[in-house]
N, CA and C atoms of all chains as a GROMACS GRO file, in nm:
protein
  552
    1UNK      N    1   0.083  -0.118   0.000
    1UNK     CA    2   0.000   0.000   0.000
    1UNK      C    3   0.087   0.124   0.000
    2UNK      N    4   0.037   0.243  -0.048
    2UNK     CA    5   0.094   0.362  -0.028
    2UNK      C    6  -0.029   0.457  -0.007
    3UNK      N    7   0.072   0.513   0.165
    3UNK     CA    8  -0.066   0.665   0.194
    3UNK      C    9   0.019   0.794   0.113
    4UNK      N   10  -0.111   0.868   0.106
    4UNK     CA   11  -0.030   0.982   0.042
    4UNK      C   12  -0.081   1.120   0.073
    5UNK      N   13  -0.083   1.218   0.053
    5UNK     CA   14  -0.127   1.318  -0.038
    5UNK      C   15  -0.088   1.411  -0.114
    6UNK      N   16  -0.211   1.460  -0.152
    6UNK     CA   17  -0.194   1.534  -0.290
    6UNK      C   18  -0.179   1.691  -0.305
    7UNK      N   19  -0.163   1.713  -0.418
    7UNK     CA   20  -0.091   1.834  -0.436
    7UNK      C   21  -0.273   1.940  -0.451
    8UNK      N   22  -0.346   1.889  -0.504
    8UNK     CA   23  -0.480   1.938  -0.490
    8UNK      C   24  -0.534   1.915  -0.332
    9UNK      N   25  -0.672   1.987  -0.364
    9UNK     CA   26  -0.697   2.031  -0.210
    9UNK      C   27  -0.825   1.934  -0.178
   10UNK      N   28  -0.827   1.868  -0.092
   10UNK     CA   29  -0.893   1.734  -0.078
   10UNK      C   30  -1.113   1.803  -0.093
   11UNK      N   31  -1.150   1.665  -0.136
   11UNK     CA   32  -1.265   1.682  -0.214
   11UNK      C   33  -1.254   1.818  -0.401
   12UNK      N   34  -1.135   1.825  -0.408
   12UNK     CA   35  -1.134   1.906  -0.526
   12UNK      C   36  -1.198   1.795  -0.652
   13UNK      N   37  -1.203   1.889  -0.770
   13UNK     CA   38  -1.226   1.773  -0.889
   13UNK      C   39  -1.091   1.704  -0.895
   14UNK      N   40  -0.993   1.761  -0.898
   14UNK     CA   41  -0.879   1.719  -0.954
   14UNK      C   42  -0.860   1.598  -0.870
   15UNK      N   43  -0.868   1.614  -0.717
   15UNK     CA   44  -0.806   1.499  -0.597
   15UNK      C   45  -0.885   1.406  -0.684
   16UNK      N   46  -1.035   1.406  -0.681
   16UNK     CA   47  -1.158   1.303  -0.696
   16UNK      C   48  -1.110   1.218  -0.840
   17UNK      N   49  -1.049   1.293  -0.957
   17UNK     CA   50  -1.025   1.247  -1.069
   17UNK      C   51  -0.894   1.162  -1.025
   18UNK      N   52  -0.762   1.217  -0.935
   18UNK     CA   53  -0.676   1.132  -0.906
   18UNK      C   54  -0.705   0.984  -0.921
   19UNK      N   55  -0.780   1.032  -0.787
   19UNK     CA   56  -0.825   0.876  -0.727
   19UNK      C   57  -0.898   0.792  -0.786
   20UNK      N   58  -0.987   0.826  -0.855
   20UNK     CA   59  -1.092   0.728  -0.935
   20UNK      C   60  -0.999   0.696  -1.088
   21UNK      N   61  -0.923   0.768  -1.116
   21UNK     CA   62  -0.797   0.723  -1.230
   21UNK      C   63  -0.726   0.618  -1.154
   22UNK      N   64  -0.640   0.673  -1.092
   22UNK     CA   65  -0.554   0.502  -0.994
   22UNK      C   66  -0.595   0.411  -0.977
   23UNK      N   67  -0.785   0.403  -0.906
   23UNK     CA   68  -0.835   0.301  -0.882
   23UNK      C   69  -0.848   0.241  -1.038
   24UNK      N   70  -0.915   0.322  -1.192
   24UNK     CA   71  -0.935   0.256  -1.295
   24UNK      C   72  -0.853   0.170  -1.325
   25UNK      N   73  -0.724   0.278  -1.330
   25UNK     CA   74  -0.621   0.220  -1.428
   25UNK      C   75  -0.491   0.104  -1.345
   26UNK      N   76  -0.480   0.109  -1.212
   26UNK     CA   77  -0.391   0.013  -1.112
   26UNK      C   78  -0.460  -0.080  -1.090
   27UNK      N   79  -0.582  -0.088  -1.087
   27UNK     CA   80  -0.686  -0.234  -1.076
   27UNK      C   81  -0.688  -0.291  -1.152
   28UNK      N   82  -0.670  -0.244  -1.295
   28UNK     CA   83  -0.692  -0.351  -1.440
   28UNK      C   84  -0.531  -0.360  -1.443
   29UNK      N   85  -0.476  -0.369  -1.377
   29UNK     CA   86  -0.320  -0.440  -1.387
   29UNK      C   87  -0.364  -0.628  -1.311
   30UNK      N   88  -0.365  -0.723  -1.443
   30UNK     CA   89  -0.431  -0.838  -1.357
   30UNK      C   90  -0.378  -0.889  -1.216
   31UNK      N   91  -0.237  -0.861  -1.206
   31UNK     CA   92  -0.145  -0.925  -1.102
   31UNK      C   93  -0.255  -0.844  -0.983
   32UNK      N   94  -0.296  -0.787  -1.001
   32UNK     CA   95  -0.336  -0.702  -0.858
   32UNK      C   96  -0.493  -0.699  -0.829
   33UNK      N   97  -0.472  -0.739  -0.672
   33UNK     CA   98  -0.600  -0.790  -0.631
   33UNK      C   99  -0.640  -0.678  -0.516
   34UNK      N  100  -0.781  -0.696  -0.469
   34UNK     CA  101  -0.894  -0.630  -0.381
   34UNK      C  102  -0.821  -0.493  -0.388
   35UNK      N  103  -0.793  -0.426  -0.489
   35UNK     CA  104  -0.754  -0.286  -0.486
   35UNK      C  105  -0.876  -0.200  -0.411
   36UNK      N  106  -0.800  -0.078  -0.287
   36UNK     CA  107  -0.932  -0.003  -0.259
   36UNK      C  108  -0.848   0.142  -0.238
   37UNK      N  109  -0.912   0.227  -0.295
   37UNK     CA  110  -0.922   0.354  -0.256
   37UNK      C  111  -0.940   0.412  -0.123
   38UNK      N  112  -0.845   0.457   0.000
   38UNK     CA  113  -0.923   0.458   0.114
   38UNK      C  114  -0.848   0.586   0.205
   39UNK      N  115  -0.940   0.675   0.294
   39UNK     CA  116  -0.948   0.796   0.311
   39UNK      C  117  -0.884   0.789   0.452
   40UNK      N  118  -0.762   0.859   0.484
   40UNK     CA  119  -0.697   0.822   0.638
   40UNK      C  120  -0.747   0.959   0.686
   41UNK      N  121  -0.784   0.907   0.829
   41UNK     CA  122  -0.839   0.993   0.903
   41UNK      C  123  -0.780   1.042   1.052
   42UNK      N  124  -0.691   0.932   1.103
   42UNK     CA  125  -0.620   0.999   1.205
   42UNK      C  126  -0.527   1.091   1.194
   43UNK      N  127  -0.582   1.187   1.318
   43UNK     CA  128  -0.535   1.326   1.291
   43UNK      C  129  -0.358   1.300   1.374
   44UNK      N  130  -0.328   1.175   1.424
   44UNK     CA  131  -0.177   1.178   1.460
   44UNK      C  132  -0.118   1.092   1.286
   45UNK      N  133  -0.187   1.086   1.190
   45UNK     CA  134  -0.119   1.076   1.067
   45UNK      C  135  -0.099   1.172   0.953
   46UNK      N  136   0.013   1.210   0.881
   46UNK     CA  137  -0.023   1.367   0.826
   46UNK      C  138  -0.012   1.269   0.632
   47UNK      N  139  -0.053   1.183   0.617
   47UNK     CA  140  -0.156   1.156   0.508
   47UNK      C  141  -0.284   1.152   0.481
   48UNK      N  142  -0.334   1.173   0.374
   48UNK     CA  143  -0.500   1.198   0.353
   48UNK      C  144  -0.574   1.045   0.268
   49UNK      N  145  -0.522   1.017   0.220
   49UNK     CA  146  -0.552   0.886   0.133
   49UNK      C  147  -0.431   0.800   0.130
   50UNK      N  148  -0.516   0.659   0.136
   50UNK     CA  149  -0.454   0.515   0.098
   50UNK      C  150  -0.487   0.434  -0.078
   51UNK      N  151  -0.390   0.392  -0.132
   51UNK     CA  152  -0.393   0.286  -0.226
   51UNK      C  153  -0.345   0.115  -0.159
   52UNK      N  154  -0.480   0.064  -0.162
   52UNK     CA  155  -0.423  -0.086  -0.148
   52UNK      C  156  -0.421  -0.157  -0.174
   53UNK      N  157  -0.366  -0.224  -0.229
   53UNK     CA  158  -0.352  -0.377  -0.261
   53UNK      C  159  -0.304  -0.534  -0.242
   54UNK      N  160  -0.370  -0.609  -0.295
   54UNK     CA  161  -0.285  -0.737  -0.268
   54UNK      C  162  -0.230  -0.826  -0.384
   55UNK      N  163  -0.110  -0.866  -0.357
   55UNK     CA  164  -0.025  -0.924  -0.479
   55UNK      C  165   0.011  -1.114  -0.398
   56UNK      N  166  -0.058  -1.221  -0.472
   56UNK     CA  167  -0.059  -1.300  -0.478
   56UNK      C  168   0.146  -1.397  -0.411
   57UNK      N  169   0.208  -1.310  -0.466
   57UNK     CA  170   0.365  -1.327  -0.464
   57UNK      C  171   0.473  -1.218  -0.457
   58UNK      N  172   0.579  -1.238  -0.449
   58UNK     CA  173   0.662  -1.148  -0.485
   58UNK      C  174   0.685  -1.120  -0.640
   59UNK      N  175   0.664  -1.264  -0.717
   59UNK     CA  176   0.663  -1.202  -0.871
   59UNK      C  177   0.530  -1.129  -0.927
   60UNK      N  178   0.440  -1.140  -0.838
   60UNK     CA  179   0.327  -1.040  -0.881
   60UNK      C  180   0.378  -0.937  -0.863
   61UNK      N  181   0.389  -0.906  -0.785
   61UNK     CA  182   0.473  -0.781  -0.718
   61UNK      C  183   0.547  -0.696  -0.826
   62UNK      N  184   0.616  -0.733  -0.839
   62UNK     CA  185   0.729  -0.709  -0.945
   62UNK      C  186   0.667  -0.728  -1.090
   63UNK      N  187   0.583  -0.792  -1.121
   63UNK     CA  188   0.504  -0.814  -1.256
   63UNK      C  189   0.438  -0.670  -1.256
   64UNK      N  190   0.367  -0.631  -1.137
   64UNK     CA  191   0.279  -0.449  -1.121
   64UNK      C  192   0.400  -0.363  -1.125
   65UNK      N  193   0.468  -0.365  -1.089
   65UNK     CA  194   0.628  -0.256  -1.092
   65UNK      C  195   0.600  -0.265  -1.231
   66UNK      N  196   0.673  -0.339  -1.286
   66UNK     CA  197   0.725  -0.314  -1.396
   66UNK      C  198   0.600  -0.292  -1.539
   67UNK      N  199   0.497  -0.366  -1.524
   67UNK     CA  200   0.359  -0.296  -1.581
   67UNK      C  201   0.364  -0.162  -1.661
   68UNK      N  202   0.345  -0.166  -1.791
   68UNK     CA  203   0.334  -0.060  -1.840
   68UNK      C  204   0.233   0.100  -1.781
   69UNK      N  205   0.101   0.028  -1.744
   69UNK     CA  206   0.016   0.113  -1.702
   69UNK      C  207   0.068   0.152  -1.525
   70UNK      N  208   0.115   0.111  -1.485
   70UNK     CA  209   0.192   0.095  -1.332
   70UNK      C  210   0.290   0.242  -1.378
   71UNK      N  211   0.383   0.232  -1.475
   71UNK     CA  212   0.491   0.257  -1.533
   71UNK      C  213   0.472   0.439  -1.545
   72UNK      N  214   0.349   0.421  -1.656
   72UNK     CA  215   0.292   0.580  -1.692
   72UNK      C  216   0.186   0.639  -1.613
   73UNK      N  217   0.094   0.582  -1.486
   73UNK     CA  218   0.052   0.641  -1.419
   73UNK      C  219   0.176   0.712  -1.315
   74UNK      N  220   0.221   0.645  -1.278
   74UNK     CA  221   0.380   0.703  -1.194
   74UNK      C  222   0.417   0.796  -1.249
   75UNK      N  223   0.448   0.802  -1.378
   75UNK     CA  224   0.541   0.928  -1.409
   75UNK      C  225   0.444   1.089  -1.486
   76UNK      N  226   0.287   1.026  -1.501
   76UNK     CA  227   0.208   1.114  -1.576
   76UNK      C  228   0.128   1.205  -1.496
   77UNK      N  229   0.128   1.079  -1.351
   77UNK     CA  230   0.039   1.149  -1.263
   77UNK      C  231   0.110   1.163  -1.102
   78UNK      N  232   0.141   1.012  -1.052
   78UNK     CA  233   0.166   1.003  -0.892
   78UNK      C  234   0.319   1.159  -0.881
   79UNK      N  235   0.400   1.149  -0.965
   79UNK     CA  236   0.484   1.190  -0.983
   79UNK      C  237   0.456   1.409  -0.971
   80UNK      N  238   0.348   1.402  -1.042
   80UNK     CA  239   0.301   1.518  -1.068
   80UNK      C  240   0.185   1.576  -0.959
   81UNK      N  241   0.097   1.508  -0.915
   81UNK     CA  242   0.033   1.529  -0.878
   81UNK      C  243  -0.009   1.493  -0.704
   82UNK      N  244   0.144   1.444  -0.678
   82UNK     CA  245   0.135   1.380  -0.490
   82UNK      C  246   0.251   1.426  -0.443
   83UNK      N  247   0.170   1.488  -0.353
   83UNK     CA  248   0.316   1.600  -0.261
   83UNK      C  249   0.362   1.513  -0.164
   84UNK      N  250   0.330   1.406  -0.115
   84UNK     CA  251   0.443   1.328  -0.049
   84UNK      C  252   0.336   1.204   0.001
   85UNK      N  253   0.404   1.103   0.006
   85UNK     CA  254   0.389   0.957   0.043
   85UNK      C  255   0.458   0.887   0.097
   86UNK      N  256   0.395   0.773   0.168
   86UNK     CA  257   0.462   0.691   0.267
   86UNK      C  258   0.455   0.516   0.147
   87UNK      N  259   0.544   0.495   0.114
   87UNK     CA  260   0.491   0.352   0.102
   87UNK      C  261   0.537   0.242   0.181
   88UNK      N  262   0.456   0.156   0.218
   88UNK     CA  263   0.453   0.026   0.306
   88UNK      C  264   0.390  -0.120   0.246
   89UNK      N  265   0.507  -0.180   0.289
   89UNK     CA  266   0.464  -0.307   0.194
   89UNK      C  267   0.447  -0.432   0.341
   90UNK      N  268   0.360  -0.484   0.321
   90UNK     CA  269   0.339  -0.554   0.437
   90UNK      C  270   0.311  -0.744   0.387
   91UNK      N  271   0.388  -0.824   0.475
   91UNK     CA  272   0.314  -0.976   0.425
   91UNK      C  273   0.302  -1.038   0.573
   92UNK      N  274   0.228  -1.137   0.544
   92UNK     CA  275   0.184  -1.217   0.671
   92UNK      C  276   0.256  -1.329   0.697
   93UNK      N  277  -0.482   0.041   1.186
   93UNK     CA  278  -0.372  -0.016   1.200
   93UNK      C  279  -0.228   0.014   1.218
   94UNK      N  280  -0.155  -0.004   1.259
   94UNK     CA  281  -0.049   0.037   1.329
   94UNK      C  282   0.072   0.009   1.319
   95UNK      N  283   0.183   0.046   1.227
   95UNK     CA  284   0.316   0.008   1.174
   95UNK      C  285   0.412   0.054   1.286
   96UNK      N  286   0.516  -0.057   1.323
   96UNK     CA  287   0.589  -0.002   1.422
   96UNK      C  288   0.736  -0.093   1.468
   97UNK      N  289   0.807  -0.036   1.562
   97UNK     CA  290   0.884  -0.085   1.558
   97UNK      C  291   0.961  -0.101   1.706
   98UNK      N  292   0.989  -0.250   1.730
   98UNK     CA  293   1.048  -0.329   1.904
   98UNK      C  294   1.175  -0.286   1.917
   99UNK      N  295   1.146  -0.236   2.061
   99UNK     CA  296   1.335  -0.174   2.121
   99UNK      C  297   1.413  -0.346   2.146
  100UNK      N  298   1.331  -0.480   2.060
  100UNK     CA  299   1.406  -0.600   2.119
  100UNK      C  300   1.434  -0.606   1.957
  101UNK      N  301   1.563  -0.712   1.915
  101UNK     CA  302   1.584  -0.727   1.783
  101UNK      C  303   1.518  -0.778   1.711
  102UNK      N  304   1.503  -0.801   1.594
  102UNK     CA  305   1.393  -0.861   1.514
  102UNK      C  306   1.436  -1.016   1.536
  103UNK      N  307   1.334  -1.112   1.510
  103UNK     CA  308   1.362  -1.264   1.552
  103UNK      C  309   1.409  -1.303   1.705
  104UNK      N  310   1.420  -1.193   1.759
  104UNK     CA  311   1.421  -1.258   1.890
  104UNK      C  312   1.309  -1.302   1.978
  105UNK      N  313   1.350  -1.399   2.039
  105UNK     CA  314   1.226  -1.452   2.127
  105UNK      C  315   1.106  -1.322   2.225
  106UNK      N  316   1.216  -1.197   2.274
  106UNK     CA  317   1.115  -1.110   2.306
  106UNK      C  318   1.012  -1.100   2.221
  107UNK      N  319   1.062  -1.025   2.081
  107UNK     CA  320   1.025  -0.974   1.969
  107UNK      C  321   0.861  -1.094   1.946
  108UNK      N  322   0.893  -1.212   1.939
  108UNK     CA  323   0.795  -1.303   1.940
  108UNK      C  324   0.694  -1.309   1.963
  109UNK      N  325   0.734  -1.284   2.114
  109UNK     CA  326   0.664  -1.309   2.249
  109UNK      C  327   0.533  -1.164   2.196
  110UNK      N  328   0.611  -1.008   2.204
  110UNK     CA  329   0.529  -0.927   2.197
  110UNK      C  330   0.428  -0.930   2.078
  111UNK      N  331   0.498  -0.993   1.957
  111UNK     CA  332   0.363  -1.004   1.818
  111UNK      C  333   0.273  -1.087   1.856
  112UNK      N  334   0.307  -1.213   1.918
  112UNK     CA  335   0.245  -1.316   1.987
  112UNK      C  336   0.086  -1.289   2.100
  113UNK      N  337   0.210  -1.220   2.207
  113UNK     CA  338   0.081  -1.163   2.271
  113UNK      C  339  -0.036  -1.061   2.239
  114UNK      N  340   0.039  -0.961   2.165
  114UNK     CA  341  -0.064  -0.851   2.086
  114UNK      C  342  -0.189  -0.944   2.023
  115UNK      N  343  -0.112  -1.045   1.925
  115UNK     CA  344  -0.255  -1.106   1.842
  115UNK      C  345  -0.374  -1.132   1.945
  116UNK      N  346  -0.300  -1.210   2.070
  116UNK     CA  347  -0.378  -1.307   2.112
  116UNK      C  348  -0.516  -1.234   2.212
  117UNK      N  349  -0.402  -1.086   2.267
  117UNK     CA  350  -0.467  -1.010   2.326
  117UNK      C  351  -0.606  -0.918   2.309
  118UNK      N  352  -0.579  -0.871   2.170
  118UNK     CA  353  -0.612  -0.715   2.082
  118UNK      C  354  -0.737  -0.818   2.026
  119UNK      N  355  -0.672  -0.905   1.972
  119UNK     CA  356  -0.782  -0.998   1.868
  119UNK      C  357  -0.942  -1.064   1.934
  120UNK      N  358  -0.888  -1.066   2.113
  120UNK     CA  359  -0.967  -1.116   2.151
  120UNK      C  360  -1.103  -1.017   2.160
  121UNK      N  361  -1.086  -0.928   2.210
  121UNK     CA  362  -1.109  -0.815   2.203
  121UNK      C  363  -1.309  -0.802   2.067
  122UNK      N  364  -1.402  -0.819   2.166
  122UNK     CA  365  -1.493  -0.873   2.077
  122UNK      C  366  -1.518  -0.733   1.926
  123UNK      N  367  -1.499  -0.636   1.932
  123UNK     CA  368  -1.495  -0.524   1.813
  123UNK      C  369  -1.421  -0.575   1.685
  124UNK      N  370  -1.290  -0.635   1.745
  124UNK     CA  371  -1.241  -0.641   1.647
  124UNK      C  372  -1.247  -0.767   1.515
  125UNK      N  373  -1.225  -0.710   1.427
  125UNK     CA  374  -1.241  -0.803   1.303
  125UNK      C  375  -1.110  -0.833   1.242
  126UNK      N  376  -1.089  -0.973   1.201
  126UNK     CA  377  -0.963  -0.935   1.067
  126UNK      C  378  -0.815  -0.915   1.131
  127UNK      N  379  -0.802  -0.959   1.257
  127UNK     CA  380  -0.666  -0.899   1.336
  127UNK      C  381  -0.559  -0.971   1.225
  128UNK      N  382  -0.487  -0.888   1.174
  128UNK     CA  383  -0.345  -0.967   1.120
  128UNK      C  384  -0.205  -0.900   1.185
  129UNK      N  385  -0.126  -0.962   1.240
  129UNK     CA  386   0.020  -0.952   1.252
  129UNK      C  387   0.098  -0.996   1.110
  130UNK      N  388   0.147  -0.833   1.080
  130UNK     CA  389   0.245  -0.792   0.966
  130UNK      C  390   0.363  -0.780   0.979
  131UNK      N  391   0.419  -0.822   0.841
  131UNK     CA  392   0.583  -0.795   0.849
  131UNK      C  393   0.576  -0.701   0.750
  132UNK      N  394   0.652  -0.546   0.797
  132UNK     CA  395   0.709  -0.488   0.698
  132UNK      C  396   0.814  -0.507   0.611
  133UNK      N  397   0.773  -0.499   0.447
  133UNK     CA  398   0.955  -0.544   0.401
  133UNK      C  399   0.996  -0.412   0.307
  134UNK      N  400   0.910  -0.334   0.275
  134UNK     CA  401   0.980  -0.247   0.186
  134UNK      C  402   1.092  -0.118   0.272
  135UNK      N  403   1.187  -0.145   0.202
  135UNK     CA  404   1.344  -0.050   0.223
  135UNK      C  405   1.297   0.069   0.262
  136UNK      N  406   1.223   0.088   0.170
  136UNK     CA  407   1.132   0.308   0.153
  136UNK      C  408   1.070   0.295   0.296
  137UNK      N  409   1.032   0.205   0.405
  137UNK     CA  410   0.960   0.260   0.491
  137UNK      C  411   1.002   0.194   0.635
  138UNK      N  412   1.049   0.298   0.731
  138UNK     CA  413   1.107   0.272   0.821
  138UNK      C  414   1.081   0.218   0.959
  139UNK      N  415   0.994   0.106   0.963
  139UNK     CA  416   0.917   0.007   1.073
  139UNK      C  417   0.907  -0.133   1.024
  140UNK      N  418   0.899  -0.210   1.076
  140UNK     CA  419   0.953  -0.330   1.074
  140UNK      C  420   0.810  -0.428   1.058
  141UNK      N  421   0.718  -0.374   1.199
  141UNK     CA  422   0.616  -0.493   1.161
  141UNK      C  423   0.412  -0.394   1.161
  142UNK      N  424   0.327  -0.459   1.130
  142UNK     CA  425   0.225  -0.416   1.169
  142UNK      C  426   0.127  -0.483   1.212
  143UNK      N  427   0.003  -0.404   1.290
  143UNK     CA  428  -0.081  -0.509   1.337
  143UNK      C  429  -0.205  -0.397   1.268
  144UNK      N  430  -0.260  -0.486   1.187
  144UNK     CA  431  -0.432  -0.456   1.159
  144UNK      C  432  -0.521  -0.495   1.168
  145UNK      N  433  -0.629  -0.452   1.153
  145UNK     CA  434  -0.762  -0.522   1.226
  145UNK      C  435  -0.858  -0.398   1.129
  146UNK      N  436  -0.961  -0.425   1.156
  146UNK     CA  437  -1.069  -0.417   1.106
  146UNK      C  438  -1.214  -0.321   1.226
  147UNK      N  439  -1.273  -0.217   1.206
  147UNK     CA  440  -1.379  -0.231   1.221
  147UNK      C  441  -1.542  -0.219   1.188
  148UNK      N  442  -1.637  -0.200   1.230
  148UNK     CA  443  -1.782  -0.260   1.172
  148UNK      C  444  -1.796  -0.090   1.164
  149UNK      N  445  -1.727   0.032   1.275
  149UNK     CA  446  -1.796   0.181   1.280
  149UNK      C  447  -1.716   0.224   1.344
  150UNK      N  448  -1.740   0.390   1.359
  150UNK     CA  449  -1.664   0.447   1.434
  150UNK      C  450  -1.707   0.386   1.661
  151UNK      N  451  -1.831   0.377   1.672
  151UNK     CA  452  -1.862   0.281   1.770
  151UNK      C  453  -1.759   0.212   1.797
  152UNK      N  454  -1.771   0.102   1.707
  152UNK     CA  455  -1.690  -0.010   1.734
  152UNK      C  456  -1.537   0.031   1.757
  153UNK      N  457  -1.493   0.119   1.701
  153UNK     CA  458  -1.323   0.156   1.750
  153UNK      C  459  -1.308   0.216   1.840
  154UNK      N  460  -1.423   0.284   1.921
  154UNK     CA  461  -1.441   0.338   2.026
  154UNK      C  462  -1.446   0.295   2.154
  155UNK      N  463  -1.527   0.146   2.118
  155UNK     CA  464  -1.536   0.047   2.213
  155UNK      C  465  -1.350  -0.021   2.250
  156UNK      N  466  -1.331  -0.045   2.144
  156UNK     CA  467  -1.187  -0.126   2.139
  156UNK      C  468  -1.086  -0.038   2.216
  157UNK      N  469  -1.062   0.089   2.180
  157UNK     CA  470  -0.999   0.233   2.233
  157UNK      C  471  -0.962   0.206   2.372
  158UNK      N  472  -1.137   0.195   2.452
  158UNK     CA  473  -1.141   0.220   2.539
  158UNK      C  474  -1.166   0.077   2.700
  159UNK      N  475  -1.152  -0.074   2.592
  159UNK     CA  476  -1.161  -0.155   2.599
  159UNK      C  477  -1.068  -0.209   2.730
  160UNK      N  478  -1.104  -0.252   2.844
  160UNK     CA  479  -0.936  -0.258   2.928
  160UNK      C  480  -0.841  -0.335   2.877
  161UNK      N  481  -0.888  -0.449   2.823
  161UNK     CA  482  -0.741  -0.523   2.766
  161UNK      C  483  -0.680  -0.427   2.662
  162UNK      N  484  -0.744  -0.333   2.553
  162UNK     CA  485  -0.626  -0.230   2.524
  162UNK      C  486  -0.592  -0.161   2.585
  163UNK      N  487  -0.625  -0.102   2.666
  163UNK     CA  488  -0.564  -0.044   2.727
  163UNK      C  489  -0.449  -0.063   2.846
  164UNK      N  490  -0.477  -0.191   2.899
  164UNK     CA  491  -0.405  -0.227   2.936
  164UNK      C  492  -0.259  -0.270   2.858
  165UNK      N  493  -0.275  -0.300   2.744
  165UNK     CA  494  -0.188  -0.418   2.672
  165UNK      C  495  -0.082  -0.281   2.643
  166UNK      N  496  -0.162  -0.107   2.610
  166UNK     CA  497  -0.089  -0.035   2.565
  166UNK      C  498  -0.021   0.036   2.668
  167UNK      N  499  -0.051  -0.004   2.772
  167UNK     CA  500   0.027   0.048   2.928
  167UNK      C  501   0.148  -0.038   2.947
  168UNK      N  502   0.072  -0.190   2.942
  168UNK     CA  503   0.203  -0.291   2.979
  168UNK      C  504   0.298  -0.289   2.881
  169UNK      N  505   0.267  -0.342   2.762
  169UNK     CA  506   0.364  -0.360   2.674
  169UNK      C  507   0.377  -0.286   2.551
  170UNK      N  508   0.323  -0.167   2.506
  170UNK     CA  509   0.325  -0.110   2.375
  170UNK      C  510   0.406   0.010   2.423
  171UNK      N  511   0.373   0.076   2.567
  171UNK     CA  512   0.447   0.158   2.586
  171UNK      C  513   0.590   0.115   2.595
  172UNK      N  514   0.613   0.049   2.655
  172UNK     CA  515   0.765  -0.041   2.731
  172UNK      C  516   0.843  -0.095   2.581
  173UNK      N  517   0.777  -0.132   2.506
  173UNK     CA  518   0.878  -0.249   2.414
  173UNK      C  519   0.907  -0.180   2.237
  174UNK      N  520   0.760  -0.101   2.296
  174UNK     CA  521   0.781  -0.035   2.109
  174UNK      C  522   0.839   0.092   2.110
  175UNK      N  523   0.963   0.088   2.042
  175UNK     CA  524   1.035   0.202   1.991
  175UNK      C  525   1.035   0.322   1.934
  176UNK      N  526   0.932   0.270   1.836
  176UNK     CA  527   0.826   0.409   1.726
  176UNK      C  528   0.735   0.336   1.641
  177UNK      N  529   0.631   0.401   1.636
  177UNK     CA  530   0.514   0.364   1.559
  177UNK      C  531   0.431   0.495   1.511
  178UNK      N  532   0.411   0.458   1.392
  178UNK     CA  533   0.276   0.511   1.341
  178UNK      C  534   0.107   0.449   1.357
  179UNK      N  535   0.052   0.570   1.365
  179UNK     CA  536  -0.119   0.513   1.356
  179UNK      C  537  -0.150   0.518   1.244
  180UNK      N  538  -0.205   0.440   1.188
  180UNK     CA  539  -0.289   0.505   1.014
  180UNK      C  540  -0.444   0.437   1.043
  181UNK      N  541  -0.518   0.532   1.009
  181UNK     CA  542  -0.666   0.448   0.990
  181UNK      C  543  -0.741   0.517   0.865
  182UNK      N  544  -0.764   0.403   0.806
  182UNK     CA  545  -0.838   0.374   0.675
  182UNK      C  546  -0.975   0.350   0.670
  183UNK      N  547  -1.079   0.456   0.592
  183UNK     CA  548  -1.179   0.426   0.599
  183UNK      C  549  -1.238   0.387   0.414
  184UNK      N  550  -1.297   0.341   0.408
  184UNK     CA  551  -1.348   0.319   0.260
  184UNK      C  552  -1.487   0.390   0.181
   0.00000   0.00000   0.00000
């Protein structure tokens, strides 16, 4: 998962288009499962939104890295449009 | 859920003991849903393990909050053993 936020000002069009783009376009990457869009709310955390997912393996993993659509959302948008993020990768 | 990190080394029997007891403790705990004990692995983020869980409302995290076995568990051992942690909570 990665929390983040954004360079727009939360409930804007732009945040709302972020997010519903990531969710379109990072979900139809097949390796990647129960993707959710999700809104952090503790005020001892200074992120505003979560991306999450689950990857079957480590070569799933690495199959979404390297993903074309993975590839150009990163550099068209996360890159442009997220003023700072935490990412955390977690397994059981 | 809660990313964080033991003043005991990783793999040590303390270290164990505290993921160990957290599950057994936190999980029991009737609010909660979904308890998982996490291992952090990505380099980019600086905590080691996490514990998440799940709940039904804001109620229900309220109940847990204020629950004595958390509270207790975060007197006895979360204060004493954990080094640094973050809170993050995710709503959908």
């Amino acid at each position: 998962m990665a929390i983040f936020t954004l360079s727009h000002p939360r409930g804007s069009r732009e945040a709302e288009a972020f997010l519903q783009d990531g969710a379109r376009i990072l979900s139809a990457i097949p390796v990647v499962r129960n993707f959710e869009v999700l809104h952090q709310i503790s005020p001892k955390c200074d992120f505003d939104y979560g991306f999450s997912m689950e990857f079957e393996n480590q070569e799933a993993y690495e199959a979404y890295n390297a993903h074309p659509s993975h590839q150009s959302f990163v550099q068209e948008r996360w890159e442009t449009e997220v003023a700072r993020f935490q990412e955390i990768d977690l397994v059981n």
